[in-house]
C-alpha positions as CSV (number, residue, x, y, z in Angstrom):
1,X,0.0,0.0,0.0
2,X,1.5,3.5,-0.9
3,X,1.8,6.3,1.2
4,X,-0.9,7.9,-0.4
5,X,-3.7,5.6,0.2
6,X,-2.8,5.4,4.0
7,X,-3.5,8.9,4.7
8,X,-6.4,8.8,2.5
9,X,-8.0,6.3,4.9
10,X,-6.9,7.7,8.2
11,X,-8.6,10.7,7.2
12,X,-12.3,8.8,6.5
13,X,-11.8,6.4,9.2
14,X,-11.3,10.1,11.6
15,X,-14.6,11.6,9.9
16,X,-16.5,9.0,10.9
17,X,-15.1,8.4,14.4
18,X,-15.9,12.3,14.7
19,X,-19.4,11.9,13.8
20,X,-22.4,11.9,16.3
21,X,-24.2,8.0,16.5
22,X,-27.3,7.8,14.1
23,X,-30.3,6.8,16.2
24,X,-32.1,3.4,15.1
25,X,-35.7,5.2,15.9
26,X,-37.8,6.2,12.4
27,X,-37.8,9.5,11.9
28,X,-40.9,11.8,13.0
29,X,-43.0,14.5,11.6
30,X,-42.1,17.7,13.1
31,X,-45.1,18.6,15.7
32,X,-46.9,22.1,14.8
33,X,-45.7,25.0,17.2
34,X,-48.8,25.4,19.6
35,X,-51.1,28.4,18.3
36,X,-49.9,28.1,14.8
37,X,-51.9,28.0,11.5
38,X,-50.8,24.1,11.0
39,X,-52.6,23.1,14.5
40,X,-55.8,25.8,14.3
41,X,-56.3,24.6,10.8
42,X,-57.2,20.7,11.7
43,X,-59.1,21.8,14.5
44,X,-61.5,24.1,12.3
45,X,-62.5,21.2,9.9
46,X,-63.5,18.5,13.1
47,X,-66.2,21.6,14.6
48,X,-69.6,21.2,13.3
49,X,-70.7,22.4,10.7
50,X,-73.3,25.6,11.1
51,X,-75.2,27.3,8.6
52,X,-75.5,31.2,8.9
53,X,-78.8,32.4,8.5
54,X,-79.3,35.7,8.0
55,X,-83.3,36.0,6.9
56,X,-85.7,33.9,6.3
57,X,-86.3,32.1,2.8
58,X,-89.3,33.2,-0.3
59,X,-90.9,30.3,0.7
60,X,-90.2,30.6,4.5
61,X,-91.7,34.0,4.5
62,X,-94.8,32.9,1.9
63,X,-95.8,30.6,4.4
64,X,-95.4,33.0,7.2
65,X,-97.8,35.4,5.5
66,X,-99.9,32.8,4.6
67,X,-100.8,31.9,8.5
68,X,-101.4,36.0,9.7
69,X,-103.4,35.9,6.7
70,X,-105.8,33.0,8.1
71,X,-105.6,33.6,11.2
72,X,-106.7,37.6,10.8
73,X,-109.6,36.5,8.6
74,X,-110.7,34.2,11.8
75,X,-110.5,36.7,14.2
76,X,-112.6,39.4,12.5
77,X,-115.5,37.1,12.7
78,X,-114.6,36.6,15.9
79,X,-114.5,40.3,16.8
80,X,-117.5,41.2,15.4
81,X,-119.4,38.5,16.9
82,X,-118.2,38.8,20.6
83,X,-119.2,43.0,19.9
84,X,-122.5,41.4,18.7
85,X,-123.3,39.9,21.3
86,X,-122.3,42.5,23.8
87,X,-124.7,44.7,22.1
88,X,-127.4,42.4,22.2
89,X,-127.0,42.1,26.1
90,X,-127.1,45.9,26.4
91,X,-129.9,46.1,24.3
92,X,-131.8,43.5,26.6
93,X,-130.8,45.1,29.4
94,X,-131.9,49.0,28.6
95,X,-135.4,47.8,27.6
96,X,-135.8,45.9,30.6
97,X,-134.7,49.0,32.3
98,X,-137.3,51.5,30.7
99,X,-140.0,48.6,30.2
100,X,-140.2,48.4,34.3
101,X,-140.1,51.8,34.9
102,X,-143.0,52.4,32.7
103,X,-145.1,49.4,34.3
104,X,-144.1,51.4,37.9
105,X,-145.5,54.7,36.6
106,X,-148.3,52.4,35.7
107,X,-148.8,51.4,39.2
108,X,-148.8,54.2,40.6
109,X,-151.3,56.1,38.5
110,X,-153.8,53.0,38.7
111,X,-153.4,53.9,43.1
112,X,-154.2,57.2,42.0
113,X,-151.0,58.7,43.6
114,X,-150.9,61.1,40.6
115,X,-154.6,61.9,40.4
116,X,-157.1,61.8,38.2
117,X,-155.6,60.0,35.1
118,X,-155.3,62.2,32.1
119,X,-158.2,61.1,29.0
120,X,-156.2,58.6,26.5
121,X,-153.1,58.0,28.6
122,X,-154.5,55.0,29.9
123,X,-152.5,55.7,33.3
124,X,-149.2,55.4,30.8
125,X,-146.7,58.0,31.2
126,X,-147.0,60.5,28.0
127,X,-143.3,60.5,27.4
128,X,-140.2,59.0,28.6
129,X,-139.0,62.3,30.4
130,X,-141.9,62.6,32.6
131,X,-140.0,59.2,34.3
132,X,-136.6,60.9,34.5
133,X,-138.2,64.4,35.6
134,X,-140.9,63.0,38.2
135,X,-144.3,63.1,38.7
136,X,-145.9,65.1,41.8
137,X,-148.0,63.0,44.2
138,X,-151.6,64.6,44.4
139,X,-152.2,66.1,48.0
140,X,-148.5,66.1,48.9
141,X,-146.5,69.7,48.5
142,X,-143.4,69.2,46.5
143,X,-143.1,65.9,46.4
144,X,-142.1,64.0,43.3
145,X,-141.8,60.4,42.5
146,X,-138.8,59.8,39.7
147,X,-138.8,56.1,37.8
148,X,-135.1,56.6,36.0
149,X,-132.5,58.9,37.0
150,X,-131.7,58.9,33.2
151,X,-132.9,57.3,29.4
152,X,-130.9,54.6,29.2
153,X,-128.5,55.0,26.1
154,X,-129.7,52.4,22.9
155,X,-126.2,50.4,22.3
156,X,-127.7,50.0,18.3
157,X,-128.0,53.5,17.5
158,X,-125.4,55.1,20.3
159,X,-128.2,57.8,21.0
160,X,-131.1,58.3,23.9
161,X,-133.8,58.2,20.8
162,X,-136.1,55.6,21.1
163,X,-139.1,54.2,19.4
164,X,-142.2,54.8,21.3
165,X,-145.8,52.9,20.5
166,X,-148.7,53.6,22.4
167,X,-151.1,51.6,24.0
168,X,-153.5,52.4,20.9
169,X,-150.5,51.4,18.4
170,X,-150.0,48.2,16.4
171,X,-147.6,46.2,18.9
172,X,-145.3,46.5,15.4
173,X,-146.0,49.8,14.6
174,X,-143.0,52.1,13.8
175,X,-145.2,55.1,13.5
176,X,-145.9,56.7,17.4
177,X,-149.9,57.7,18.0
178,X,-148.1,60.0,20.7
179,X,-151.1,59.3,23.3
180,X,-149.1,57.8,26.0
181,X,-145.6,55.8,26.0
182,X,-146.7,52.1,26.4
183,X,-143.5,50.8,25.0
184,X,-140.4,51.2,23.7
185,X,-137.9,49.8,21.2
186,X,-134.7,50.4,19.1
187,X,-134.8,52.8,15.7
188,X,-131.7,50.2,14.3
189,X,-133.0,48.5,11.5
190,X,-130.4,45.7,11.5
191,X,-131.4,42.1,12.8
192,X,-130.5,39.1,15.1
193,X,-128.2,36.4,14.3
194,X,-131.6,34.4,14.0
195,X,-133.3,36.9,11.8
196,X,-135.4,38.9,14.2
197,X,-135.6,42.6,14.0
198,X,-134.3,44.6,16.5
199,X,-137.1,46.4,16.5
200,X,-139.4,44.0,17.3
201,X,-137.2,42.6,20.9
């Protein structure tokens, strides 16, 4: 062997005496610095997945409209009905009201408590006022006897007007004789949910 070839070798063999012992484990992926876009990233895609919405669809919103529409055209009815009926009670309710005072007045002019009855009154007052403004008592010194301390208000009309028949009238009359007040009704010519008149209650 020359020369030349012996230091050639000692140099190798001292390169790889110098170099640091290659491990026998399998070489690893280097792990993503925590915080960084290579860990966030993975952790993004395993979330669930969540649609924005930010209104609601044509459809969506037809059937929406749809609904309010039914339901308004079911509570009009409704409406107009329960405002029905609370008129009808009213209506019940003021007759009765100026039907017993007039059958009161009645009373008392049959006793004589007003004196001698007045020709074609029939002992019937000979208008509604004369029950709100009082009648004197015969023999007494200013004394009156009142029957209502005001005309009830017709619900129907929304006024104090109200039909009058006499005792000689037509018990469906609509024209007033004007000889006494023997009864009373409303001037609405609407009717009843079961087809009666107004007029006529």
């Amino acid at each position: 062997m020359s020369l030349k070839n012996t230091k050639i070798q000692e140099g190798l063999w001292g390169r790889i005496a110098s170099c640091r012992p290659v491990s026998n484990r399998p070489l690893q992926a280097e792990q993503p610095r925590p915080g960084s876009a290579d860990e966030i990233g993975p952790q993004l895609a395993m979330l669930p997945h969540k649609r924005s919405r930010s209104g609601m669809t044509l459809i969506e919103l037809i059937v929406a409209c749809t609904i309010m529409m039914l339901l308004t055209y079911m509570a009009v009815p409704m409406a107009r009905n329960r405002v029905r009926r609370q008129k009808e009670r009213e209506l019940h309710l003021a007759l009765d009201e100026i039907r017993r005072a007039i059958d009161r007045y009645k009373d008392e002019a049959d006793k004589n408590s007003f004196g001698p009855i007045k020709v074609g009154t029939e002992g019937y007052p000979e208008t509604l006022e004369i029950l709100v403004e009082g009648v004197k008592i015969a023999n007494q010194v200013d004394k009156k006897v009142k029957f209502l301390r005001r005309i009830p208000l017709d619900p129907m009309t929304n006024t104090r007007d109200w039909g009058k028949r006499s005792m000689q009238d037509d018990p469906k009359s609509t024209a007033w004789g004007g000889q006494n007040v023997f009864d009373v009704y409303t001037n609405s010519v609407d009717k009843a949910r079961d087809g009666t008149p107004y007029s006529e209650w």
